[in-house]
C-alpha positions in Angstrom: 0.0 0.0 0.0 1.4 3.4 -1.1 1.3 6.5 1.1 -1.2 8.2 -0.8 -3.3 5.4 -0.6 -3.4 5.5 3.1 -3.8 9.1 2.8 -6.8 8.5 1.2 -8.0 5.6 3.5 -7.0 8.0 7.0 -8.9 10.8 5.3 -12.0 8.4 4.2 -12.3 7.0 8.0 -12.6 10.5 9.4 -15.2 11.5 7.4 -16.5 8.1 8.3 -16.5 8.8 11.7 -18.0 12.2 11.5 -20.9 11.5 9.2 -21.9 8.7 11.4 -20.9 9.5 14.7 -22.1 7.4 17.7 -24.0 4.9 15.4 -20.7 3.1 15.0 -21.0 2.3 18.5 -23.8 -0.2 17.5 -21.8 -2.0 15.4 -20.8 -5.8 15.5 -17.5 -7.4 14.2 -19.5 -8.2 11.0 -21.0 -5.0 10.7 -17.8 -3.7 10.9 -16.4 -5.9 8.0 -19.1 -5.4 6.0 -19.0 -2.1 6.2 -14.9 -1.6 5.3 -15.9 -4.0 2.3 -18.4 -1.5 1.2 -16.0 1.9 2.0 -13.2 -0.3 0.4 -15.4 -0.4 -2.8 -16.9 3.0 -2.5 -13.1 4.5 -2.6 -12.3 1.9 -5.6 -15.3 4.2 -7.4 -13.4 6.9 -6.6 -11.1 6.5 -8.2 -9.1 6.4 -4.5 -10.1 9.8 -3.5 -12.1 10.1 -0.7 -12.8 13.9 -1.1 -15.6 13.2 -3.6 -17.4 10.3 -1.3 -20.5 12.1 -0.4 -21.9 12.4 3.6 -25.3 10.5 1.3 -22.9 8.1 0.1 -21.7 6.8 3.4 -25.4 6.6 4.9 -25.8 4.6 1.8 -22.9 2.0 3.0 -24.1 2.7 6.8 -27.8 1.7 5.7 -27.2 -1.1 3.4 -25.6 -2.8 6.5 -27.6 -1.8 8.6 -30.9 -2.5 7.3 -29.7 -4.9 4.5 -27.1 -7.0 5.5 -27.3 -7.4 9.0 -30.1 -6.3 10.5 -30.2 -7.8 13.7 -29.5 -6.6 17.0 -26.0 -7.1 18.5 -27.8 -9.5 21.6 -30.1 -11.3 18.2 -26.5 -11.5 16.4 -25.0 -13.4 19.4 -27.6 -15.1 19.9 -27.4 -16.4 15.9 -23.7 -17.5 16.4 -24.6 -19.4 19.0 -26.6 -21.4 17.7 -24.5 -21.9 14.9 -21.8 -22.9 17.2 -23.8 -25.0 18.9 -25.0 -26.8 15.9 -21.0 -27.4 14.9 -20.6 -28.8 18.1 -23.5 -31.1 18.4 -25.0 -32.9 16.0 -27.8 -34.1 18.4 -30.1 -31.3 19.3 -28.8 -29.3 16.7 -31.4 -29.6 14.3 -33.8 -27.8 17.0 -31.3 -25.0 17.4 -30.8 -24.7 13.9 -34.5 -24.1 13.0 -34.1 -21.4 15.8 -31.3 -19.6 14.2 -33.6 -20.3 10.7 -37.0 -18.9 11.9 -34.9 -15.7 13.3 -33.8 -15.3 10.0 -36.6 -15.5 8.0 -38.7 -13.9 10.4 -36.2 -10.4 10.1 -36.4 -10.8 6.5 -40.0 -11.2 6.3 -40.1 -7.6 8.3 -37.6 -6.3 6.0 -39.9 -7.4 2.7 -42.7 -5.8 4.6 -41.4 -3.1 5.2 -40.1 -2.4 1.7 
């Protein structure tokens, strides 16, 4: 990575950070990921300058996470992995826990479609 490139990147996060403020705090490991996926794309568009990303743009990236992606609670996010993890480590029961993890799913997308 070239200096200008992280130029670019340092300047990118604090316009990050002030366009979205104390929503970050909100945010889960994959949240997190997802969104640095997104930005790392957004700046690719760029043509790797962040001075033309838009405040609307990085709502966009915030609310396609948010809303999109993963839009479950950090404590319904948790509670997802672990039944995943639980479901690795035992095959008996599992199926139970996995139709938990399922319903949660498709119940928050269900909202999502309805909502749309």
């Amino acid at each position: 990575m070239n200096n200008s490139h992280e130029i670019e990147i340092a300047k990118l996060s604090s316009h990050v950070q002030r366009v979205l403020g104390d929503r970050l705090g909100e945010f889960y490991r994959q949240r997190f990921a997802a969104l640095d996926s997104y930005l790392k794309r957004l700046l690719d568009e760029h043509n790797g300058c962040a001075d033309t990303i838009s405040d609307a743009e990085i709502e966009g990236a915030y609310e396609m996470v948010t809303e999109h992606l993963f839009p479950y609670s950090a404590t319904e996010m948790e509670q997802i992995i672990s039944l995943i993890e639980a479901r690795k480590n035992s095959e008996e029961g599992a199926s139970y826990e996995a139709h938990q993890a399922h319903f949660l799913f498709i119940s928050n997308y269900a909202r999502y479609l309805a909502d749309n």
